[in-house]
C-alpha positions as CSV (number, residue, x, y, z in Angstrom):
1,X,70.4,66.7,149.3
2,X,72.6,65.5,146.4
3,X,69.4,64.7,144.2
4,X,68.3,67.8,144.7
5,X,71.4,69.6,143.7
6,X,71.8,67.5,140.8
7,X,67.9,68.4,139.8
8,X,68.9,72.0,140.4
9,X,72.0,71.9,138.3
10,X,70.2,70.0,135.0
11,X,67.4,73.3,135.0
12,X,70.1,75.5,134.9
13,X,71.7,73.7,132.2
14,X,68.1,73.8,130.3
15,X,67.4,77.2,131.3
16,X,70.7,78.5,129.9
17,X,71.0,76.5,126.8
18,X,67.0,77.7,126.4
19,X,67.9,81.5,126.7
20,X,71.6,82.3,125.9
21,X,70.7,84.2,123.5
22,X,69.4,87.4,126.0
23,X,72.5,86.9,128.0
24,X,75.5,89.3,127.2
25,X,78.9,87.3,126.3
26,X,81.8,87.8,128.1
27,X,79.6,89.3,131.3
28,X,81.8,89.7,134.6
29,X,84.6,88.0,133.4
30,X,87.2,89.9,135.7
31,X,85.6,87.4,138.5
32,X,87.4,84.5,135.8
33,X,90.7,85.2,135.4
34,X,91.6,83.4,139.0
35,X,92.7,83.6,142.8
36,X,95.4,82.3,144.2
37,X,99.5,81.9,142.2
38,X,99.1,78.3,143.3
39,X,96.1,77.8,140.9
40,X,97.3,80.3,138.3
41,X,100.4,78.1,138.0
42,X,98.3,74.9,137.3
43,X,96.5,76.7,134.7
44,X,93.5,77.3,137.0
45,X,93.2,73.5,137.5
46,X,92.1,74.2,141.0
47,X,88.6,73.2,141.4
48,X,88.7,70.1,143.0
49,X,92.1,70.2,145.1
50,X,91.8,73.6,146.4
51,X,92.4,73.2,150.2
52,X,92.4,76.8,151.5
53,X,90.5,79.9,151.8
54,X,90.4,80.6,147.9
55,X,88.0,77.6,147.9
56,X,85.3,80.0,148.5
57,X,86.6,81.4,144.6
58,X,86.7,78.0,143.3
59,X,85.0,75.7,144.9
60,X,83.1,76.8,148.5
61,X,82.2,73.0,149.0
62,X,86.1,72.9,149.3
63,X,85.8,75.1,152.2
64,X,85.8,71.9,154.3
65,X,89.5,71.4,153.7
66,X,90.0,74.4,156.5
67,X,89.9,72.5,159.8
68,X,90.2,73.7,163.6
69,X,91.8,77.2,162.8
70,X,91.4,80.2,160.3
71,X,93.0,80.6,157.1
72,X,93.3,83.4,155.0
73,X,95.2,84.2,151.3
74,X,96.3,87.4,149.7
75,X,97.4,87.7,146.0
76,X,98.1,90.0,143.4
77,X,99.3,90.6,140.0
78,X,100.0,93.1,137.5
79,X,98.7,93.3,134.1
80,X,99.8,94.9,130.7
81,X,103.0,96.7,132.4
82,X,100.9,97.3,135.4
83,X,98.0,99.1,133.6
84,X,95.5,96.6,135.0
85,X,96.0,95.9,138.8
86,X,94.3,92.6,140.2
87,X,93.9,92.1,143.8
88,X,92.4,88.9,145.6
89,X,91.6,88.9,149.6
90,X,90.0,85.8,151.5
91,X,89.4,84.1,154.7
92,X,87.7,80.8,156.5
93,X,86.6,80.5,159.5
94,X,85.7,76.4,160.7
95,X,82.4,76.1,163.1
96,X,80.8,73.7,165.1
97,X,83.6,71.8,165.4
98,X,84.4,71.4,162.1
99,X,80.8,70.7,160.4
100,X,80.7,74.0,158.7
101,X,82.9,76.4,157.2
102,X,82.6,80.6,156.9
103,X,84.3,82.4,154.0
104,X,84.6,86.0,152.6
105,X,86.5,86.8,149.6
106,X,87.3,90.1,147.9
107,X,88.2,90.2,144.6
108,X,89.7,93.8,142.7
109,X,90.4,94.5,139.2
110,X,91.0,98.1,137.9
111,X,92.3,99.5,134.9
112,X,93.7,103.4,135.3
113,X,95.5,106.0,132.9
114,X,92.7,105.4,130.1
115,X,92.6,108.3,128.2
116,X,88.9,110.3,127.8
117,X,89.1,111.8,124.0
118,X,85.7,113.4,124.1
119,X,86.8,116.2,124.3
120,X,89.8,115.9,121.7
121,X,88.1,116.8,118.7
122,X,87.1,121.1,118.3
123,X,84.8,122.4,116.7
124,X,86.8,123.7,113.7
125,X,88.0,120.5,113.7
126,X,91.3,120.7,115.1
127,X,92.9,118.0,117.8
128,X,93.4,119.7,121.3
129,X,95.7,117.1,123.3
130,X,95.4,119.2,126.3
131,X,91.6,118.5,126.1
132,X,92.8,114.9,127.1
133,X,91.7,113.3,130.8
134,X,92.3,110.6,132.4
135,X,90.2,107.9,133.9
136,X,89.8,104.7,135.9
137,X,87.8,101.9,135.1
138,X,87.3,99.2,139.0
139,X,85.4,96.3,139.5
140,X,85.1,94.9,142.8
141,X,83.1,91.8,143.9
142,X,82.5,90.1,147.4
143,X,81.2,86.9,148.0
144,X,80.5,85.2,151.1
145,X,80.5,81.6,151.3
146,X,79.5,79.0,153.2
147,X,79.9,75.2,153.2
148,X,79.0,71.9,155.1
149,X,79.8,68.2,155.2
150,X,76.8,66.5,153.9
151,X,77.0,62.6,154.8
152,X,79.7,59.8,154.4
153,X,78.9,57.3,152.3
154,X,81.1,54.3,152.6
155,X,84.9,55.9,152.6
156,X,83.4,58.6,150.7
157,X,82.4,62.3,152.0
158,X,80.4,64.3,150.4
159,X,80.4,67.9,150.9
160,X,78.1,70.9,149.3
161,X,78.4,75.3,149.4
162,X,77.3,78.0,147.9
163,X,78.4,81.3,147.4
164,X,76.2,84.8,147.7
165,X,78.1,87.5,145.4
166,X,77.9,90.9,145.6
167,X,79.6,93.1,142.4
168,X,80.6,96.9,142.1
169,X,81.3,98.0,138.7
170,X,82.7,101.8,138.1
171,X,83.7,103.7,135.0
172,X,84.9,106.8,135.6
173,X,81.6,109.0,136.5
174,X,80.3,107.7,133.6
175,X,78.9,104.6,134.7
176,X,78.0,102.8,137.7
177,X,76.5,99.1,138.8
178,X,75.7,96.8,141.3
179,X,74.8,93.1,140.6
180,X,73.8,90.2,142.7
181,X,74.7,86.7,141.9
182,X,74.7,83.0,144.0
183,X,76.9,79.8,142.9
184,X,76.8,76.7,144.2
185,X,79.3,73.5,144.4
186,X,79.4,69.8,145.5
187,X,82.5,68.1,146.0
188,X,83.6,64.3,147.1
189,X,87.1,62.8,148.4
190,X,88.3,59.3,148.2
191,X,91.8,58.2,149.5
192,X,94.1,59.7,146.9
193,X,91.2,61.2,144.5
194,X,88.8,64.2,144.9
195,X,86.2,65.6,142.2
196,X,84.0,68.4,142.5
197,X,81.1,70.0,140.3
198,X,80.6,73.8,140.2
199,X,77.4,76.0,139.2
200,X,78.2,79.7,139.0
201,X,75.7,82.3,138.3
202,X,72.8,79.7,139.1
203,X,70.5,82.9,139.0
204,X,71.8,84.6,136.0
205,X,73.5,87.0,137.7
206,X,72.8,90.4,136.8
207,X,74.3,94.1,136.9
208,X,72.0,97.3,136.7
209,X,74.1,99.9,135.3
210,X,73.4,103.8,135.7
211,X,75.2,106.5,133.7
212,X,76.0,110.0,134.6
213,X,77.0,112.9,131.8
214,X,77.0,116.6,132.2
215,X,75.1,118.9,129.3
216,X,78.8,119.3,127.1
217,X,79.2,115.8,127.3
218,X,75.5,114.9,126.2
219,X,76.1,117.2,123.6
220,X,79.8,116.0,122.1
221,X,77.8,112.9,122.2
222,X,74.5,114.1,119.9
223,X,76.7,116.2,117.5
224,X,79.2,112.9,117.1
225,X,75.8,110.5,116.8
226,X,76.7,108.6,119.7
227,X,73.7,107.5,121.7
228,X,73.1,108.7,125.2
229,X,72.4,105.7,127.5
230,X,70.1,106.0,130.9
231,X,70.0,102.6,132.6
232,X,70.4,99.2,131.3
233,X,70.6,95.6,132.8
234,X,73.7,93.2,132.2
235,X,72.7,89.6,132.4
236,X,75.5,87.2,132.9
237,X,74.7,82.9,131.6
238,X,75.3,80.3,133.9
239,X,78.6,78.4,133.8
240,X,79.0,74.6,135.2
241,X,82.9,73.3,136.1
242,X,83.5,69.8,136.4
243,X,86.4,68.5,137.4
244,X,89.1,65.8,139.1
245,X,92.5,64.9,140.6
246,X,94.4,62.2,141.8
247,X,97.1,62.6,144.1
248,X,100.4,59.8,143.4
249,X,102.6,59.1,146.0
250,X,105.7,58.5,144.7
251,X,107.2,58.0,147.9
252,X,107.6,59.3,152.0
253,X,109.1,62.5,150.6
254,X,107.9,62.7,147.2
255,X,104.0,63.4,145.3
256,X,102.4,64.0,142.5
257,X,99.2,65.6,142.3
258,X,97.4,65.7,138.8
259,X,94.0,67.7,138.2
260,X,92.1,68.1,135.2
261,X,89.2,70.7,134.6
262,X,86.4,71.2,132.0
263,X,84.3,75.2,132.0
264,X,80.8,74.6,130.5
265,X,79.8,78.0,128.8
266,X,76.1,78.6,127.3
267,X,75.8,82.4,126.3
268,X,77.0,81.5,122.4
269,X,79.6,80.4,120.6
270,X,82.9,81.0,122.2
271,X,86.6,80.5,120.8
272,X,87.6,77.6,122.9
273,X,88.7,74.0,122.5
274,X,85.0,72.4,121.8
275,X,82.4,75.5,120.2
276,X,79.2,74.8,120.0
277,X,76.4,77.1,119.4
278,X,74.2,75.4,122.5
279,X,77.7,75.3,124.9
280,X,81.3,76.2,124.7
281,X,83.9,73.8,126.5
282,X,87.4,75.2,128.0
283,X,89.4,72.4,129.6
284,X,92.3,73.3,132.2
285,X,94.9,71.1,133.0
286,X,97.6,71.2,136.0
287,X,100.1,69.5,137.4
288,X,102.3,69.6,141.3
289,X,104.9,68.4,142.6
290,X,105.5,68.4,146.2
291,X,108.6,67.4,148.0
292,X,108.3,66.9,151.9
293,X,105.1,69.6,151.4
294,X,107.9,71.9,152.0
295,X,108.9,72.8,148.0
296,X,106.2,72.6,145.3
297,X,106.9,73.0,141.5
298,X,103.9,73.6,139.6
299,X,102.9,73.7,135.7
300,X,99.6,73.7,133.9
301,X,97.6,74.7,130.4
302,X,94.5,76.7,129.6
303,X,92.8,78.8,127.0
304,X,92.8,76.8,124.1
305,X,92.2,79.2,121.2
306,X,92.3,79.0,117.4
307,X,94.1,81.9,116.6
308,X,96.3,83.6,113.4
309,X,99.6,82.1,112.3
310,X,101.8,85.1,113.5
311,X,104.1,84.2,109.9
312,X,101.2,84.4,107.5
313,X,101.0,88.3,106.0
314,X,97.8,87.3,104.5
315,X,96.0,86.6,107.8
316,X,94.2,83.6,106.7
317,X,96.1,80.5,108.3
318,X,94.8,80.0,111.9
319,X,96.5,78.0,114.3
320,X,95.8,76.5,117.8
321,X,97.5,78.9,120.9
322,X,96.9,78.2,124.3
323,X,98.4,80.0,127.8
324,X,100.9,77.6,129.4
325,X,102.0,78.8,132.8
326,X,104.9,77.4,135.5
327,X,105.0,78.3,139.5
328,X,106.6,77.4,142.7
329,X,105.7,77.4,146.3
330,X,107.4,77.0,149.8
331,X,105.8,76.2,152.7
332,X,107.0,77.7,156.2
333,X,105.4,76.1,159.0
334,X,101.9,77.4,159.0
335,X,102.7,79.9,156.0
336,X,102.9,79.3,152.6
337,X,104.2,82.1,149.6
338,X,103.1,80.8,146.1
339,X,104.3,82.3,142.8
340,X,103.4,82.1,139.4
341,X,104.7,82.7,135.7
342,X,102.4,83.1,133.2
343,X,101.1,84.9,129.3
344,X,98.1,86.3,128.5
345,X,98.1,83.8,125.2
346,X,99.7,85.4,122.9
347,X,101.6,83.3,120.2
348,X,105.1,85.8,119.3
349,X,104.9,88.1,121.7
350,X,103.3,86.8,124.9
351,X,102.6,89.4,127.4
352,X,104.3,87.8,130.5
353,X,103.0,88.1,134.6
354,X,103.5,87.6,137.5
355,X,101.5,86.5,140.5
356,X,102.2,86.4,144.0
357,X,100.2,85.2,147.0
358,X,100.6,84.7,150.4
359,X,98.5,82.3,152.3
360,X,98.8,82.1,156.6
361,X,96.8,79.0,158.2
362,X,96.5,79.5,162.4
363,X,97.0,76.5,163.8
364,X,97.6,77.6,167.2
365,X,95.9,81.4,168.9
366,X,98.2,83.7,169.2
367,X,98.3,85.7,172.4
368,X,100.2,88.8,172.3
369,X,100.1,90.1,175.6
370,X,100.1,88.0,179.1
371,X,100.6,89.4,181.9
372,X,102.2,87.1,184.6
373,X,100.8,86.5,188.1
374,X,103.7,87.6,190.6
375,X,102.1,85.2,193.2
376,X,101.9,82.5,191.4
377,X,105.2,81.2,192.7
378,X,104.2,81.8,196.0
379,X,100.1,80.3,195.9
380,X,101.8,77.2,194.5
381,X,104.2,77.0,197.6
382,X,101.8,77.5,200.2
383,X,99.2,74.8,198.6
384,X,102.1,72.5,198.4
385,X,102.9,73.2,201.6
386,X,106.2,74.3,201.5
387,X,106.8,76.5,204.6
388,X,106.2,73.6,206.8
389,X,109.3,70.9,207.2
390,X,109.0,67.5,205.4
391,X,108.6,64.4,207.5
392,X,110.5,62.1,206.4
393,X,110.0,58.3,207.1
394,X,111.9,56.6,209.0
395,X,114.2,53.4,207.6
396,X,112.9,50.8,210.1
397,X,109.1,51.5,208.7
398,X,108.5,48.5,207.2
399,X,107.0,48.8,203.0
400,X,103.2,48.5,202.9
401,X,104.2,46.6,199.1
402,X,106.5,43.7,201.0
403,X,103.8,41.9,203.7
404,X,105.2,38.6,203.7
405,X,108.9,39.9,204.3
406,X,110.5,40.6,207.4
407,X,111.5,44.1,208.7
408,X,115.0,44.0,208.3
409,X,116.9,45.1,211.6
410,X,119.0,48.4,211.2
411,X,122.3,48.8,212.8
412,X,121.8,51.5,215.7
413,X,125.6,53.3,216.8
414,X,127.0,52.4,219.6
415,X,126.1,54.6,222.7
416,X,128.2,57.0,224.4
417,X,129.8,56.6,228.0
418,X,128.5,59.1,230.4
419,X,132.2,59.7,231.7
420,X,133.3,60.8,228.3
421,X,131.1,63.7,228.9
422,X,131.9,67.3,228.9
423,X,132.8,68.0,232.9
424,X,130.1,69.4,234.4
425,X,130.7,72.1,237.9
426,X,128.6,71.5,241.3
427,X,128.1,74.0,243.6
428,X,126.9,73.6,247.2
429,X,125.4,76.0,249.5
């Protein structure tokens, strides 16, 4: 099984390296930014320690980290002052006593208030503000995920998922798509150490996009030389995430967990750390502390980018910016609320969010209603046999435990004189 994933993963790599070049950049990439504050706050460095139902984001191998109960995680996060909303929904379900894993996610990110100036423009060539409409842009994916413990090998297991994704793209009633897309993970734990290998879009996921305009709209559109689209196909490249961490225990009360990630890329030259016209590398780096896995202080790096030197007027001295983020978490029982602080990398004026997320593990069912047996008292009683008087032994019964001893001989009371009796009457006829 691990051969044949491995064989599976190094056509991909071919494939994609083969034909970036009819792949569109930058395709889907709302289903990139992240699930979870707890990853956000590492700087997405999440791939191979990710324990809870967001595994079926990161890594569904992962998946096998949910034991006995359900687990579910909800997150969201603002963006740009709260133009851009971003909302993350997902669950696991362990079966068959623990051998497999089920998982759903739902992933949300819309953008509203964006203004429609078709319309703007008259035909004298005046500007008509009131002309002005508003719009939403949405895009919603699902993916359903399952996973399953492979074999052990020595004190190693090895684990494997995949991911079937569903995507719902909407602009407006301009434009609408649906794409289809699968991913697929392997992942391996040793005592303090786990690392994990990721494939997404193993099948070049695609989205077939329709578009809708009325006749004044076609026409704005010819008069302005705009083209008038019908249908058209979005392919999205392949992407392959490596990565590992290593857990230090500093002591009973006190760890360190350290993870580093690396984002393979192969639809052109990107602006990250390592550019290359066959791949692009983005690494992701993250670190938590846990205290008593009560308290968790998190930090991490991501989205290396060579960008312009914010003091240069000329606009020719580039620099390297990246995204740093810091978060926190606190664990209640079988809840946990995560939080995380974060820019969208800019270098003067970073544009700051935050995240929150919410994750519930049920470790125990949880009946809500249970109606009591007024009998039960009494059925208990009557097959202990409680209406019927004890027989208690007497104390010259000799133990069955002591055969070799003696009965010992118990004191009987003296017994009464019949003339000390009460005086009785006789009567003779």
């Amino acid at each position: 099984m691990i051969r044949r994933f491995l064989l599976l993963l190094v056509i991909t790599i071919q494939m994609a390296t083969s034909l970036f070049a009819q792949f569109r950049k930058y395709s889907n990439e709302f289903l990139n930014i992240g699930a979870g504050a707890r990853a956000m706050g590492m700087g997405n460095a999440n791939l191979s320690s990710v324990d809870d139902a967001t595994a079926g984001y990161w890594n569904p191998s992962n998946l096998m980290n949910v034991k006995d109960f359900a687990s579910i995680n909800i997150m969201h996060a603002d963006y740009f002052a709260g133009i851009a909303k971003y909302d993350f929904f997902s669950v696991a379900k362990p079966i068959q006593n623990n051998k497999r894993v089920l998982g759903c996610s739902i992933v949300r990110f819309a953008v509203d208030d964006i203004p429609n100036t078709l319309f703007l423009v008259q035909p004298d060539g005046s500007l008509n503000y009131n002309n002005i409409q508003a719009f939403s842009s949405s895009d919603f994916a699902m993916l359903f995920s399952y996973a399953q413990h492979l074999k052990r090998i020595g004190k190693l297991d090895f684990n494997a998922g995949a991911n079937a994704k569903i995507i719902r793209r909407k602009v407006g009633h301009f434009a609408k798509a649906w794409g289809f897309g699968l991913d697929a993970a392997i992942s391996t734990r040793g005592k303090n150490w786990t690392a994990a290998l990721m494939a997404k879009d193993i099948t070049t996921t695609f989205n077939a996009w329709s578009f809708s305009f009325d006749e004044k709209e076609k026409e704005v559109l010819y008069l302005t030389n705009n083209d008038i689209p019908v249908k058209s196909t979005e392919l999205t490249a392949p992407r392959i995430a490596m990565g590992g961490s290593y857990n230090f225990r500093i002591n009973k009360k006190v760890n360190l967990l350290t993870e580093a990630n690396l984002d393979f890329t192969f639809d052109g030259k990107r602006n990250t750390l390592i550019s290359t016209k066959p791949f692009s590398i983005d690494p992701h780096i993250g670190l938590e502390a846990g205290f008593k896995n009560i308290y968790f202080v998190r930090a991490g790096i991501t989205n290396f980018q060579r960008g312009l030197a914010d003091a240069d007027l000329l606009n020719q001295k580039k620099v390297w910016i990246s995204q740093p983020s810091i978060g926190a978490g606190f664990k209640i029982k079988n809840a946990t609320i995560d939080y995380a602080f974060t820019n969208l990398a800019n270098q003067q004026n970073p544009l700051y969010t935050h995240v929150f997320s919410f994750k519930f593990n049920f470790i125990k069912q949880l009946i809500l209603f249970k109606k009591k047996d007024p009998f039960a008292v009494k059925k208990q009683s009557l097959n202990k046999g409680s209406f019927k008087r004890p027989v208690s032994k007497p104390s010259s019964f000799p133990n069955k435990s002591s055969n070799n001893k003696k009965p010992v001989p118990q004191k009987t009371a003296p017994k009464k004189n019949n003339n000390s009796a009460a005086p009785s009457i006789r009567m003779h006829f």
